[in-house]
C-alpha positions in Angstrom: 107.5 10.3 22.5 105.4 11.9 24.9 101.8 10.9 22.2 103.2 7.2 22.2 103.1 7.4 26.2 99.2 8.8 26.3 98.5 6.5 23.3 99.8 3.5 25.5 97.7 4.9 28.8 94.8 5.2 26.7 94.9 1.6 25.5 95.4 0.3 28.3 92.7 2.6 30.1 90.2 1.1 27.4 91.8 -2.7 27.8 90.5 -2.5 31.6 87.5 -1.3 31.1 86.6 -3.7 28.2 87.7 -6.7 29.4 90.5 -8.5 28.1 89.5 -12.1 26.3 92.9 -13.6 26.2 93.7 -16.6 27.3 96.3 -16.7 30.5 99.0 -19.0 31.6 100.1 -19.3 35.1 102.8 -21.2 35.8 103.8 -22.9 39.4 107.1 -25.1 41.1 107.1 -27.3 43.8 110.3 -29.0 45.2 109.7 -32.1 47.9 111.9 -35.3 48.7 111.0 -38.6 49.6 112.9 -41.1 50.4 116.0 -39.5 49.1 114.5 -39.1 45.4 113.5 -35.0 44.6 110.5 -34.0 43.4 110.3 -30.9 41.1 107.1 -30.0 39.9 105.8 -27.8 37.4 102.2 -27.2 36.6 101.1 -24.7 33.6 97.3 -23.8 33.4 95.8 -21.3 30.5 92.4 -20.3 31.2 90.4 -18.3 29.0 86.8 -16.4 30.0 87.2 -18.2 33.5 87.5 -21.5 32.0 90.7 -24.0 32.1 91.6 -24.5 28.3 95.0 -26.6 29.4 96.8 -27.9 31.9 100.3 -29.8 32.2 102.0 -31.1 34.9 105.8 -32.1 34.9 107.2 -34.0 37.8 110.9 -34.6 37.4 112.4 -37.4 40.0 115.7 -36.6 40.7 117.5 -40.3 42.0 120.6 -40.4 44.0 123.3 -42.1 42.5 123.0 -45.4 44.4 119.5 -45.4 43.2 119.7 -44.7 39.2 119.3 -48.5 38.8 116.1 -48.4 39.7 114.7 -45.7 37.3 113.3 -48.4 34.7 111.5 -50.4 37.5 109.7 -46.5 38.3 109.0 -46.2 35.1 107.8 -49.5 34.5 105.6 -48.9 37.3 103.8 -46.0 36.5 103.6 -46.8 33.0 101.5 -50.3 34.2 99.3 -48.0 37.0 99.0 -44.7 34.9 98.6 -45.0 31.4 97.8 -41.4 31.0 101.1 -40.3 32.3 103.9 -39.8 29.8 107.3 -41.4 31.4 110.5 -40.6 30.1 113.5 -41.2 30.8 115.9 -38.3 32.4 119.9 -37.5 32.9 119.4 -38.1 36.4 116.0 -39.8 37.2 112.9 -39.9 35.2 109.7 -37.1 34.0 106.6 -37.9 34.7 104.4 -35.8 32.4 100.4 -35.3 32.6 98.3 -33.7 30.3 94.5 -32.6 30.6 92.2 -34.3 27.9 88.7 -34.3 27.1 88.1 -31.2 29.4 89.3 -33.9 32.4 92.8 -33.2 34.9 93.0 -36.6 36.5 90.0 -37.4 36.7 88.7 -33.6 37.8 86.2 -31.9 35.5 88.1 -29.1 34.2 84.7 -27.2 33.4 84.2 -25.0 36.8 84.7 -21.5 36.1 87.8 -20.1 38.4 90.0 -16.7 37.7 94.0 -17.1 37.4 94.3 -14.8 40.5 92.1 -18.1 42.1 93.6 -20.7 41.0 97.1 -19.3 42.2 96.0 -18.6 45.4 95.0 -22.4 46.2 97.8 -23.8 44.3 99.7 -21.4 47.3 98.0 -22.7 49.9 99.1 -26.7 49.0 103.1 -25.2 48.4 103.1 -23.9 45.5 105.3 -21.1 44.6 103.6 -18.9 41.4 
């Protein structure tokens, strides 16, 4: 027991001082509302060698019951304004799902070079909990 406790301090001795090549996910929430209708966010970014490799963003739109009538007009909506958001259709409201493409978030150039430990501490800054 006590070689497979130096063998693991030894790898991961070496793993720091090499470098590690993997590719990392961080994940974030956000919770808002707005005109009675919650917002819950979720973005997931992997970056590998300082460089975004993919990105999702989930909004889920939580309706109040009086409102759940309106979920296809929403949808319709975003569907006519957004084509590169993915609407569906939800138990309670609808999800509103975004993915990056072509090296491009949104319209952002996904090519800057940025660390995990970066990224989470702006996401922070605008609300984010990581």
């Amino acid at each position: 027991m006590r070689f497979l406790k130096e063998y693991v301090i030894i790898f991961l001795v070496m793993l720091s001082l090499t470098g590690c090549k993997d590719t990392k996910k961080l994940t974030c929430t956000d919770e808002d509302v707005s005109s009675d209708i919650k917002k819950i966010s979720d973005l997931s970014i992997k970056v590998k060698d300082k460089q975004i490799k993919d990105m999702t963003f989930t909004v889920d739109m939580i309706f109040p019951k009086e409102s759940l009538s309106q979920r296809q007009s929403y949808m319709d909506e975003i569907r006519r304004t957004k084509p590169y958001m993915d609407v569906s259709l939800i138990d309670s409201g609808i999800r509103i799902v975004t993915e990056m493409e072509d090296g491009s978030f949104i319209g952002i150039d996904a090519g800057q070079e940025i660390t995990i430990s970066e990224l989470k501490e702006v996401l922070e800054i605008q609300g984010y909990t990581c």
